[in-house]
FIVEX-795861 format. One record per atom (N, C-alpha, C): x, y, z. Coordinates in steps of 0.2 Angstrom, whole numbers, padded with zeros to 4 digits, always signed. Example, Ala and Ser with C-alpha at 12.3 -4.5 7.8 and 13.67 -1.06 7.14 Angstrom:
BEGIN
+0066-0028+0039+0062-0022+0039+0066-0016+0039+0064-0011+0035+0068-0005+0036+0064+0000+0039
***
This chain:
BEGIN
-0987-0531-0017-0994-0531-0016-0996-0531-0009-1001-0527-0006-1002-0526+0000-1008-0533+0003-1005-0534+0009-1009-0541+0012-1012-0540+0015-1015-0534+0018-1018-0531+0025-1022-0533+0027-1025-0538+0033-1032-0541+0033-1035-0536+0038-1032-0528+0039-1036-0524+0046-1042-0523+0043-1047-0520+0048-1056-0516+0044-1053-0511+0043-1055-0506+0040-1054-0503+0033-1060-0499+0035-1059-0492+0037-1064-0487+0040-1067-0485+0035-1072-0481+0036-1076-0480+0026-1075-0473+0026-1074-0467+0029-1072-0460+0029-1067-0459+0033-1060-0456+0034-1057-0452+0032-1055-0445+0034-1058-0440+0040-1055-0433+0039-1049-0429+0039-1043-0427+0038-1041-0425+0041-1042-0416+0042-1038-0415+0048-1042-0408+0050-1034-0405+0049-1033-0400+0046-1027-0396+0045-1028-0390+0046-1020-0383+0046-1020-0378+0047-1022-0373+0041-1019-0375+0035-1021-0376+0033-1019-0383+0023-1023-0380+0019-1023-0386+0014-1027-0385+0007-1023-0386+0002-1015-0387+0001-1010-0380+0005-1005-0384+0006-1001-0380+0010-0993-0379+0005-0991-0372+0007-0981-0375+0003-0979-0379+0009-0974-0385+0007-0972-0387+0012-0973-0396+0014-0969-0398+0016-0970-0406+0016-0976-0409+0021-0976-0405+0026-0984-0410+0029-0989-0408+0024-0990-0403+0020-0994-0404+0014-0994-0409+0010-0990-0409+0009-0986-0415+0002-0988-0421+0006-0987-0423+0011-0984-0430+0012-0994-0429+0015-0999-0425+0018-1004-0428+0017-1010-0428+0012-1008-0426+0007-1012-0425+0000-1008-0433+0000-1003-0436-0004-1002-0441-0005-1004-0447+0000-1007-0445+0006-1008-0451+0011-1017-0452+0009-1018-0445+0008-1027-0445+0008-1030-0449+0000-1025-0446-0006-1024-0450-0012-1026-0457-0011-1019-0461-0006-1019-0468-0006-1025-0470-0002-1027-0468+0003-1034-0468+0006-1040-0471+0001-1041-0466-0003-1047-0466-0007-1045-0472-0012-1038-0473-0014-1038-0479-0019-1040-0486-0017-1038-0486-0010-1040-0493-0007-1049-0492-0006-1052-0485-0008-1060-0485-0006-1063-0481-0001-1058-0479+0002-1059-0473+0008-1065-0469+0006-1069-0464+0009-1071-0458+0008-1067-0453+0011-1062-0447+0010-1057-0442+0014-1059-0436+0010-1058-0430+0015-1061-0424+0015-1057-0422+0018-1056-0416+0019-1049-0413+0021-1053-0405+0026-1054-0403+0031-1055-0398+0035-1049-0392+0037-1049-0387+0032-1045-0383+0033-1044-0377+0036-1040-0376+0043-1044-0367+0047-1045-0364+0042-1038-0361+0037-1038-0358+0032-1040-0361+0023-1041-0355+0020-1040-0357+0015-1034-0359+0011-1033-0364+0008-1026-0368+0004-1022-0361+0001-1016-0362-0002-1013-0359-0007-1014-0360-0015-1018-0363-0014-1018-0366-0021-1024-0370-0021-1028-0372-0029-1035-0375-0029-1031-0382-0028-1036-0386-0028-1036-0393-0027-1042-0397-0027-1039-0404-0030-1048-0407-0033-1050-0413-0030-1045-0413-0023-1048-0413-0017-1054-0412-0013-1058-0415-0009-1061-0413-0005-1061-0408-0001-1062-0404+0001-1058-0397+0007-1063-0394+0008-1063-0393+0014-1068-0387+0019-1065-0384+0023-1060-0375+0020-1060-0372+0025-1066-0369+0027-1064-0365+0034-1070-0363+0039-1066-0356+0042-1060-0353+0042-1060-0345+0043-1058-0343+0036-1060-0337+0039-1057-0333+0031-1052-0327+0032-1052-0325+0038-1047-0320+0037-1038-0324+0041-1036-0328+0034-1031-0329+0034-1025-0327+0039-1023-0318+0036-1016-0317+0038-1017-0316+0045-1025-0313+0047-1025-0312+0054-1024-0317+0060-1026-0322+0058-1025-0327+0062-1018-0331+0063-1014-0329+0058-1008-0330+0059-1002-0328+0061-1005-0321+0066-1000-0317+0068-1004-0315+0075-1002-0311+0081-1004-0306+0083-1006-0300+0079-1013-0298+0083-1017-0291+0075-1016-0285+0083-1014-0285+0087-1016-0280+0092-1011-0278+0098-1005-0284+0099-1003-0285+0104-0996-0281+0101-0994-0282+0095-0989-0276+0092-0989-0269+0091-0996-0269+0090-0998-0262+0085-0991-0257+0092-0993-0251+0087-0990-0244+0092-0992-0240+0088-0995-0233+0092-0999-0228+0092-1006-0228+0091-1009-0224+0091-1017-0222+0093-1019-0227+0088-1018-0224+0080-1022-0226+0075-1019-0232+0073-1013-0236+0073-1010-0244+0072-1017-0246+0077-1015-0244+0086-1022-0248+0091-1027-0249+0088-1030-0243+0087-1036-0244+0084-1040-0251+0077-1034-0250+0073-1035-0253+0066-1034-0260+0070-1030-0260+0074-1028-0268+0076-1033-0270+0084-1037-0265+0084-1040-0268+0090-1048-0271+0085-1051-0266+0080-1055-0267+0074-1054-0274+0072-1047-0277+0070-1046-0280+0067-1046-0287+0073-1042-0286+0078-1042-0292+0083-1051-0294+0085-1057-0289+0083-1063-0290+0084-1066-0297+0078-1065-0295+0073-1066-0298+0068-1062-0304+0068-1056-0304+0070-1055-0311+0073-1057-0316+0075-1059-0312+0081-1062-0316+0085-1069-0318+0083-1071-0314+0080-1080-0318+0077-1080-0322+0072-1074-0323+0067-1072-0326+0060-1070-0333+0066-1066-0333+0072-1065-0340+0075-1070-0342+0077-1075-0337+0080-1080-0342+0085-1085-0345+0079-1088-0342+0072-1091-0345+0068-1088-0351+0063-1081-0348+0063-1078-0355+0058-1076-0360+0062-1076-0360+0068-1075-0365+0074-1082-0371+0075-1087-0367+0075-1094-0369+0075-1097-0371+0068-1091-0370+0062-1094-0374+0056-1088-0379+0055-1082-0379+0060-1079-0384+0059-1083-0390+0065-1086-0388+0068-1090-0396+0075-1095-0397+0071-1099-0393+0067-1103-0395+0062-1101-0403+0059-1096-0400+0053-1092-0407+0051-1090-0412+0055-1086-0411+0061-1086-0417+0065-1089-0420+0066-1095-0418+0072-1100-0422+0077-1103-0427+0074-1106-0426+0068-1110-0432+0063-1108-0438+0063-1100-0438+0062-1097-0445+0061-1098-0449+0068-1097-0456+0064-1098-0461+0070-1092-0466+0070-1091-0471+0073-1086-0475+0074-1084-0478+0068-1089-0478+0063-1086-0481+0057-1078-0474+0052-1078-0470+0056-1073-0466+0053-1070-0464+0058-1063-0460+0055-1056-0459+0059-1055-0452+0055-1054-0446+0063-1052-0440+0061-1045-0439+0062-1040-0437+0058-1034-0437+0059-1031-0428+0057-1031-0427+0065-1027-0418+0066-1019-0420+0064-1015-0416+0058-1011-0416+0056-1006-0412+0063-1009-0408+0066-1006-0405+0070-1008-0402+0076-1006-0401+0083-1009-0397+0089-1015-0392+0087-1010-0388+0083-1013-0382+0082-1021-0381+0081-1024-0384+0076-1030-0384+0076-1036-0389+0080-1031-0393+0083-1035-0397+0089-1035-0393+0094-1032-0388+0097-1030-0383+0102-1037-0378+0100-1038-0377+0097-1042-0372+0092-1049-0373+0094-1050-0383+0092-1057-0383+0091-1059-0388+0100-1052-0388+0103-1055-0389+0110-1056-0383+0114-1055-0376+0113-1055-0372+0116-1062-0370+0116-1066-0372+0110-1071-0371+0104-1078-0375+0108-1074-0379+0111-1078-0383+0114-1080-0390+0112-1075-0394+0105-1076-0398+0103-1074-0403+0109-1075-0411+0111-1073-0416+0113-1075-0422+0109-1067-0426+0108-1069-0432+0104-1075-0436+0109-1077-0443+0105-1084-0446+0109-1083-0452+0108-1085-0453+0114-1083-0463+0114-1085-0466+0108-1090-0465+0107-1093-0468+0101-1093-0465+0095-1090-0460+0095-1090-0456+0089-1083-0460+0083-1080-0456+0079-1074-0457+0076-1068-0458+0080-1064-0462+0077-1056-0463+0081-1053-0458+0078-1050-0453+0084-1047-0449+0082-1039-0450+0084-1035-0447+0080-1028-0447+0081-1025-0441+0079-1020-0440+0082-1015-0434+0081-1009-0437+0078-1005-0431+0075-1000-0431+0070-0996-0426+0074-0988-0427+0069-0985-0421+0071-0979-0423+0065-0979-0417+0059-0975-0420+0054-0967-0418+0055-0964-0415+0060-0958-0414+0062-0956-0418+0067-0949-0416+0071-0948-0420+0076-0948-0420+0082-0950-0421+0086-0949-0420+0092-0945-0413+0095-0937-0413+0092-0934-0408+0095-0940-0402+0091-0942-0401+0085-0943-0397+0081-0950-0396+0084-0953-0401+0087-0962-0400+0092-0957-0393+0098-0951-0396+0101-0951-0392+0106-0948-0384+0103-0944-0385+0097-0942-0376+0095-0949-0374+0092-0953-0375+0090-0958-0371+0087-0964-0370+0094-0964-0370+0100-0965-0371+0105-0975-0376+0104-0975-0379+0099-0980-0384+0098-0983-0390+0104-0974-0393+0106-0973-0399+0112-0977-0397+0118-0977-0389+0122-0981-0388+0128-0987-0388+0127-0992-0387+0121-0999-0386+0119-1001-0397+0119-0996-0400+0117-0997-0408+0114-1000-0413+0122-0997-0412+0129-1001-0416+0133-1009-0412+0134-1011-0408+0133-1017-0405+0137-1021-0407+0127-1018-0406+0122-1023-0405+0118-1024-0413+0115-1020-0417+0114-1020-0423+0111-1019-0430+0117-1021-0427+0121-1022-0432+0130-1028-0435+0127-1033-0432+0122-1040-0433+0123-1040-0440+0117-1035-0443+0114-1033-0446+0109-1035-0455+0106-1036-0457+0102-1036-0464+0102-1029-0465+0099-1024-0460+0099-1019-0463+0095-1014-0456+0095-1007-0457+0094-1002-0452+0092-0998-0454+0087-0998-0451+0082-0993-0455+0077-0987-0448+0075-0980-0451+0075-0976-0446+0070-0970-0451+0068-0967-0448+0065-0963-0452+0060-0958-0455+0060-0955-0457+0067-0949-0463+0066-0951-0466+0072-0947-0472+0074-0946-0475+0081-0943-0469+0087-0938-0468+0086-0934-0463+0091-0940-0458+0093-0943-0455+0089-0948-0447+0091-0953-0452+0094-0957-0457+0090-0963-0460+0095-0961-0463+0101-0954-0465+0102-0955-0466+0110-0951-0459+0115-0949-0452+0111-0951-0449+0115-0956-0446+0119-0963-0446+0112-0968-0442+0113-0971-0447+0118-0969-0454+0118-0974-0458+0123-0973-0455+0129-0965-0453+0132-0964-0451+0139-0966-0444+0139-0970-0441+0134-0975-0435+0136-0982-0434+0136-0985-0440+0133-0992-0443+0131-0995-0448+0134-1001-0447+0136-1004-0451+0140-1008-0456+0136-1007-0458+0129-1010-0459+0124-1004-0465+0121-1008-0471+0116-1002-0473+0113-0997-0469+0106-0992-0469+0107-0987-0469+0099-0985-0471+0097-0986-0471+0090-0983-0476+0086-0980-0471+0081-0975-0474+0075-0970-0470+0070-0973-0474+0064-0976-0472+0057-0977-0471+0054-0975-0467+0048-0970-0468+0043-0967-0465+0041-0971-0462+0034-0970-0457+0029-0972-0454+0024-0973-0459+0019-0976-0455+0016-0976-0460+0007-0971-0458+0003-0968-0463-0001-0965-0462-0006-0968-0466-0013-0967-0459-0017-0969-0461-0023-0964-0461-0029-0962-0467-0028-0957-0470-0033-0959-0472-0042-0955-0469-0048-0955-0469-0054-0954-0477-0054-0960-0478-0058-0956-0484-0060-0952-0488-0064-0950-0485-0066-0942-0485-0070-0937-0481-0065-0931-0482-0067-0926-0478-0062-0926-0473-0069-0921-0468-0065-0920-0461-0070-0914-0464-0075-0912-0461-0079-0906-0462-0083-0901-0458-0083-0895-0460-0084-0888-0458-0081-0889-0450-0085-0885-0446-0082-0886-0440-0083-0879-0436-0081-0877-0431-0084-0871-0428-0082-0872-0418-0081-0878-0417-0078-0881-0412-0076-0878-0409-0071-0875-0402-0070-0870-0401-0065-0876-0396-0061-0881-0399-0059-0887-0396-0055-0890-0398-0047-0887-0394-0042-0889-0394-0037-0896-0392-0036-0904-0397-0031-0909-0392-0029-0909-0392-0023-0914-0388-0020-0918-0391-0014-0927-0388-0015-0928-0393-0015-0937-0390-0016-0936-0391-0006-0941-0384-0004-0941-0380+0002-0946-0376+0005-0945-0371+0010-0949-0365+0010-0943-0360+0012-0946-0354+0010-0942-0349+0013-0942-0346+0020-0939-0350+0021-0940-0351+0031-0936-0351+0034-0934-0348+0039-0927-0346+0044-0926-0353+0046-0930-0359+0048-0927-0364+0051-0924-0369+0045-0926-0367+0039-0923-0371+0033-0914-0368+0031-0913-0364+0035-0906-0360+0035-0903-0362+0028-0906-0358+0024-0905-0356+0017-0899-0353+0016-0896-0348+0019-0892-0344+0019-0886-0350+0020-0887-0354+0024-0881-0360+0027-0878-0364+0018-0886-0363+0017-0883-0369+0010-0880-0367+0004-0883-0358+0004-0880-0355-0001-0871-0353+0000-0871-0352+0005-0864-0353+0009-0860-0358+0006-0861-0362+0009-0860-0369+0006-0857-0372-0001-0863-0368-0006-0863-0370-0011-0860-0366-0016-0858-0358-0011-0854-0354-0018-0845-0356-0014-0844-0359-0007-0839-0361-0007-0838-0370-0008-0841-0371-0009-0839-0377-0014-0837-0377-0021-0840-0372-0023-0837-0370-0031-0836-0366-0034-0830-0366-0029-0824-0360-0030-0819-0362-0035-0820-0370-0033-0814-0375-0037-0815-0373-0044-0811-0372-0049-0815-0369-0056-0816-0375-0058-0816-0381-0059-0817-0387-0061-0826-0387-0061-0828-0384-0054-0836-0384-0052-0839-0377-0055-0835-0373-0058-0839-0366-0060-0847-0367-0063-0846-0373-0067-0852-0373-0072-0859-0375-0067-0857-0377-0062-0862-0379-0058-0869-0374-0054-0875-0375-0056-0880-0372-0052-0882-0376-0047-0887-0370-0042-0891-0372-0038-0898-0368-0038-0903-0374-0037-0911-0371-0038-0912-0372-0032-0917-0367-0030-0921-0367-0025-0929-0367-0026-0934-0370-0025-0940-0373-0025-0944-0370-0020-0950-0365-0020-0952-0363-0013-0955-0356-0012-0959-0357-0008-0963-0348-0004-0961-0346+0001-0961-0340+0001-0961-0339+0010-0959-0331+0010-0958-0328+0015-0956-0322+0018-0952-0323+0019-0944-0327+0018-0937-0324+0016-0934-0324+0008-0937-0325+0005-0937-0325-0003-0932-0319-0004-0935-0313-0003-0933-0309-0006-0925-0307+0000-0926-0310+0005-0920-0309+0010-0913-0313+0005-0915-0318+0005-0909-0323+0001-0909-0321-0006-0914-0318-0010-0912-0315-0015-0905-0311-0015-0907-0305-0008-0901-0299-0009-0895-0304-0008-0894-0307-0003-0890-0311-0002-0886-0313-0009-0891-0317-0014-0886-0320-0018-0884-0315-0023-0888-0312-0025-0886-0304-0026-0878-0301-0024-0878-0300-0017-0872-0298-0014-0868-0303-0016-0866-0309-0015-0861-0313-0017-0858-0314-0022-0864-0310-0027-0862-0312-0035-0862-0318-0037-0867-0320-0038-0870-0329-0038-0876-0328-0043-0878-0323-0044-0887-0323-0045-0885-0326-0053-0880-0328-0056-0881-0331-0063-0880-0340-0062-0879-0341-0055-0880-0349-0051-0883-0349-0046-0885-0347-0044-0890-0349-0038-0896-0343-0038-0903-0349-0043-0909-0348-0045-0913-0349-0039-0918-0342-0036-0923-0343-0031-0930-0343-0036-0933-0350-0037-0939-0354-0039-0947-0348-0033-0951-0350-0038-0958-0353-0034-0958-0359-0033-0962-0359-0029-0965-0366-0029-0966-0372-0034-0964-0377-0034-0967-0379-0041-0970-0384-0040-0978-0388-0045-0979-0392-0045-0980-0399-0047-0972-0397-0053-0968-0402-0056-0962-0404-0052-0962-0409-0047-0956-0411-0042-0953-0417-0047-0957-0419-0049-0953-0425-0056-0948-0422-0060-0952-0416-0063-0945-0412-0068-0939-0409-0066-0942-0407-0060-0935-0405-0056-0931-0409-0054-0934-0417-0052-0927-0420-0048-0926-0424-0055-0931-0427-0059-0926-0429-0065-0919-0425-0068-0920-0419-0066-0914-0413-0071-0908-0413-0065-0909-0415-0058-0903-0413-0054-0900-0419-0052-0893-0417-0050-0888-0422-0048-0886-0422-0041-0890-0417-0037-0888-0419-0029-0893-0412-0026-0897-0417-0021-0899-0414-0020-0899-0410-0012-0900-0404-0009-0898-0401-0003-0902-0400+0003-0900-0402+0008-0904-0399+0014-0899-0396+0019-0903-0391+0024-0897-0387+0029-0902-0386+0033-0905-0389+0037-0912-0386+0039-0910-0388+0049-0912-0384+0052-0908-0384+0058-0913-0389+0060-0919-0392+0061-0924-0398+0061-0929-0401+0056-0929-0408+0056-0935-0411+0050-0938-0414+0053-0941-0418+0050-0946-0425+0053-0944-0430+0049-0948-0433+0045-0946-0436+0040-0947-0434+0032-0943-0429+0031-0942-0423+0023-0944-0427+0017-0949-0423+0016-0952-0426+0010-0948-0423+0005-0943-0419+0004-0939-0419+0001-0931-0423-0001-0933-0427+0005-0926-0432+0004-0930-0436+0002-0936-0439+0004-0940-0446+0001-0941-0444-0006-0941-0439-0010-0944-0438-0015-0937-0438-0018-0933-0435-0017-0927-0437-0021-0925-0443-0023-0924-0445-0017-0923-0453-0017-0927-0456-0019-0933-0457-0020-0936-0460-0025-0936-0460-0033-0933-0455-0033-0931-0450-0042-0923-0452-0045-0920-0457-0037-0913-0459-0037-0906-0451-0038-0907-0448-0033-0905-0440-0033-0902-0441-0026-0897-0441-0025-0892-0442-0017-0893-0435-0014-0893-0434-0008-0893-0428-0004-0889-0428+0001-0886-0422+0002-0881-0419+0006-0886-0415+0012-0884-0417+0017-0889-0416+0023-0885-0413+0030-0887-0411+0034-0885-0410+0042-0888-0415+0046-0885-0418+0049-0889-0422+0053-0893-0419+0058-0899-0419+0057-0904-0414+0062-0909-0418+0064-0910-0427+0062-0916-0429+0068-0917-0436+0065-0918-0438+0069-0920-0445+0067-0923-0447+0062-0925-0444+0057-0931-0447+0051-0922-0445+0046-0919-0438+0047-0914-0437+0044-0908-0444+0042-0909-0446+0047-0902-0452+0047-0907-0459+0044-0912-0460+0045-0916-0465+0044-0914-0465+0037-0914-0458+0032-0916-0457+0026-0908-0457+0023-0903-0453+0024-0898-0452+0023-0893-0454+0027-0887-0458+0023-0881-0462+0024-0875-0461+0020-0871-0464+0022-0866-0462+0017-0867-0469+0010-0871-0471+0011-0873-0474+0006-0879-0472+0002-0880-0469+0004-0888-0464-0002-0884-0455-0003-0878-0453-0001-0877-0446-0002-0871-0448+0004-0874-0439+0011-0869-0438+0013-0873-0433+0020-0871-0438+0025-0875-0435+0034-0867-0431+0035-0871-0424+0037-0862-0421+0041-0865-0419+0047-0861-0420+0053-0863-0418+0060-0869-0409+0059-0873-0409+0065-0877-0403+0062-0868-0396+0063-0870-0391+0060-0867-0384+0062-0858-0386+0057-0857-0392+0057-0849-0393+0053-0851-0389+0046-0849-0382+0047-0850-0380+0038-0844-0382+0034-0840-0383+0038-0834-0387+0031-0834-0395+0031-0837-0398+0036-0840-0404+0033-0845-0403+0027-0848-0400+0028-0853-0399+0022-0849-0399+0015-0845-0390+0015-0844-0389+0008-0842-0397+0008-0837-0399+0009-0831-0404+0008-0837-0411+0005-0842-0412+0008-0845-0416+0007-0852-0416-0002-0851-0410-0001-0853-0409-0007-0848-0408-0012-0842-0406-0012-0837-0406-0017-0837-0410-0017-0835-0416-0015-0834-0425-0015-0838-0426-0021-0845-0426-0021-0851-0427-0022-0852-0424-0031-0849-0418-0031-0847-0413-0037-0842-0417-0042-0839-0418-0038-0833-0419-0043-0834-0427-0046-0837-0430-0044-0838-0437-0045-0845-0440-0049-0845-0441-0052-0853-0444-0057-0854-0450-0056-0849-0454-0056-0850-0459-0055-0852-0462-0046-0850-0458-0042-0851-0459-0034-0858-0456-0034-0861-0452-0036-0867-0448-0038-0871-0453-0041-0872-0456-0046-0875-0464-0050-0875-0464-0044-0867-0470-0039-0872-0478-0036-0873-0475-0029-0873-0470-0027-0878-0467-0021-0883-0463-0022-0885-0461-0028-0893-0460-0030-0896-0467-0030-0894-0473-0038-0896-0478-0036-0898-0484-0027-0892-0480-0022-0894-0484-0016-0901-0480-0015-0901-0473-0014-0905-0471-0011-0911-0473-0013-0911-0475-0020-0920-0476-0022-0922-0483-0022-0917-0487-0017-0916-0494-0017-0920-0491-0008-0917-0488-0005-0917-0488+0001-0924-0487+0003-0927-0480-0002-0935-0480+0000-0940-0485-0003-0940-0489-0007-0944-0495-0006-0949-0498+0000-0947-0497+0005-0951-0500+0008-0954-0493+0012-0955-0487+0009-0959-0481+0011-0965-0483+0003-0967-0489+0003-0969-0487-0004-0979-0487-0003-0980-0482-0005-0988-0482-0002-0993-0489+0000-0992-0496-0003-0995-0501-0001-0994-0503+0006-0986-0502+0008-0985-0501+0015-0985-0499+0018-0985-0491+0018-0990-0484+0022-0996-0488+0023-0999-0488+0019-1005-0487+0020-1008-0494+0024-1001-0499+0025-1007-0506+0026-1006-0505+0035-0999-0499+0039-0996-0499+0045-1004-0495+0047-1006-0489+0041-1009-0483+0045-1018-0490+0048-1020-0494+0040-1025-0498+0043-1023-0503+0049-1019-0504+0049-1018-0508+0057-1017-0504+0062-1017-0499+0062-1016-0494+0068-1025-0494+0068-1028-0492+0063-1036-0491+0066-1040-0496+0068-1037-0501+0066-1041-0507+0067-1037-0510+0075-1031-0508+0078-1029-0509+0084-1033-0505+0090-1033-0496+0086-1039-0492+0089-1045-0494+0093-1048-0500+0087-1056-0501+0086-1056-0506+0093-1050-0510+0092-1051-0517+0096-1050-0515+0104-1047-0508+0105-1045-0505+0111-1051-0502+0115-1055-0499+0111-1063-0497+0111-1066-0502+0112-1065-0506+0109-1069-0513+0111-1069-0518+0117-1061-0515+0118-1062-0517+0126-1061-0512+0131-1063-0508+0130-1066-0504+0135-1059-0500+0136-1055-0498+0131-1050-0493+0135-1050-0486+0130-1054-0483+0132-1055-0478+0127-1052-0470+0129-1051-0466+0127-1045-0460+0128-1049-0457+0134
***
């Protein structure tokens, strides 16, 4: 039961890229806004784009041409008529930002100090400073996020855009000790680590003897799919393992790439490429080990989900939330890039049911204390440390 004596703000934004999104900053802040609103909150959700999917949610996106803003419209084209259609199109851009920019300060500026605006990410804060937004002394307490790690702020070149866009800040949060006190030595703002929610069954699962691999995912080059399907069709080569599948959970623009892949291998009767799904219960209740190979994470709502469902994971060691979540006592950490570490440590894991039992049971032992009353009592004493900072005069 939560003890938390912080104040307790009465609204709620957070400003996203977009929402519902595929993908774990999605997940992990629909479940944070959820826990919001049960302690009383009022949360609304501001998204550039529009979600992938409906939600009965609060949400206001503000552009509408999606894929444009998501890529260069003009700076690749080649020849006259590509130029053209992408110069058309880079104009419409550009008017669909400067309107939906000036219907997201709409929403903002109203608020007063009784609420807290929380950017999931640079990106839209970069967007709506350019826009001409500025937080206000007196206004909301605003905070920035970053749902990866540090190293993964600086590969997706996010980290250069973080000191000029999030300087202007009452607060930085991202998800373990190790990344908050890197981002401290590049912010001029406080950071604090703050981990996910974990939504743990009330009951543990029941024993099961399912020879099923997942990974709920995106189809995305930094989630090195191809590394785990590797993996997984040389791990069960053994014939002992032949019965064994693997699912994959997820969207994206390499779907159809890992498709031909499993195709080529001769696997497509074991290794299933999913949509997205929005049954993660039924998925992790059915599977016995679950997979990550992802070259960087933050803290993966996909290992916190398993482990809560008591489902062990086979992982690369790729960042500090990773090691936080995964041991040799919840599954199995192998040095990042060892791929015969991996097979070898998932055969281990295959061949054994009973080693699978009492390292799912560690692992859902282990996230207990990610459990939303504790989320949520860290995030109210962070805003109530905010208030009393403003209060003495030290304001971003």
């Amino acid at each position: 039961m939560s003890t938390c004596t912080a104040r307790q703000p009465k609204h709620v934004t957070f400003v996203l890229w977009q929402f519902p999104e595929d993908g774990g900053c999605g997940r992990a802040t629909e479940l944070l806004g959820r826990a919001f609103a049960r302690r009383g909150v009022a949360v609304d959700f501001i998204s550039m784009v529009p979600g992938v999917s409906p939600t009965d949610l609060d949400t206001r996106s503000v552009l509408r041409l999606t894929d444009a803003h998501r890529r260069p419209v003009f700076r690749e084209a080649t020849g006259f008529a590509q130029k053209l259609r992408g110069l058309q199109l880079l104009l419409r851009k550009r008017v669909d930002a400067v309107y939906g920019l000036r219907r997201a300060r709409r929403l903002l500026e109203p608020l007063d100090s009784s609420s807290v605006v929380i950017f999931t990410n640079v990106g839209p804060k970069r967007m709506l400073s350019e826009s001409g937004y500025r937080p206000a002394a007196h206004g909301p307490i605003v905070i920035g996020q970053h749902h990866s790690s540090y190293d993964g702020a600086r590969a997706t070149g996010q980290l250069d855009d973080m000191p000029e866009y999030f300087g202007d800040l009452d607060a930085f949060v991202t998800l373990t000790e190790e990344d908050a006190q890197r981002f401290q030595d590049l912010l001029p703002v406080p950071c604090s680590a703050i981990a996910n929610i974990a939504q743990i069954p009330a009951e543990p699962r029941a024993a099961h003897s399912r020879e099923v691999a997942v990974t709920l995912t995106r189809y995305a080059r930094e989630k090195r799919l191809d590394v785990m399907i590797n993996a997984f069709d040389e791990a069960t080569k053994l014939p002992a393992l032949r019965a064994w599948t693997l699912h994959l959970y997820g969207s994206g623009d390499l779907r159809e790439e890992l498709q031909t892949m499993v195709d080529d291998l001769g696997l497509d009767d074991r290794v299933h490429l999913h949509h997205r799904t929005n049954d993660v219960s039924h998925v992790l209740d059915g599977a016995a080990v679950n997979l990550m190979s992802s070259e960087y994470e933050g803290f993966p709502m996909a290992v916190l989900e398993a482990s809560a469902h008591g489902v062990p994971t086979v992982a690369f060691d790729c960042s500090a939330g990773m090691r936080q979540l995964v041991s040799p006592a919840t599954g199995a950490l192998v040095p990042q890039d060892d791929f015969e570490g991996y097979v070898t440590a998932l055969r281990e894991l295959m061949v054994d049911a009973a080693q699978r039992q009492a390292r799912g049971a560690a692992a859902r032992d282990s996230v207990e204390r990610y459990s939303e009353g504790q989320v949520i009592d860290h995030w109210l004493a962070l805003f109530d440390e905010c208030a009393r900072r403003r209060s003495r005069g030290e304001v971003p």
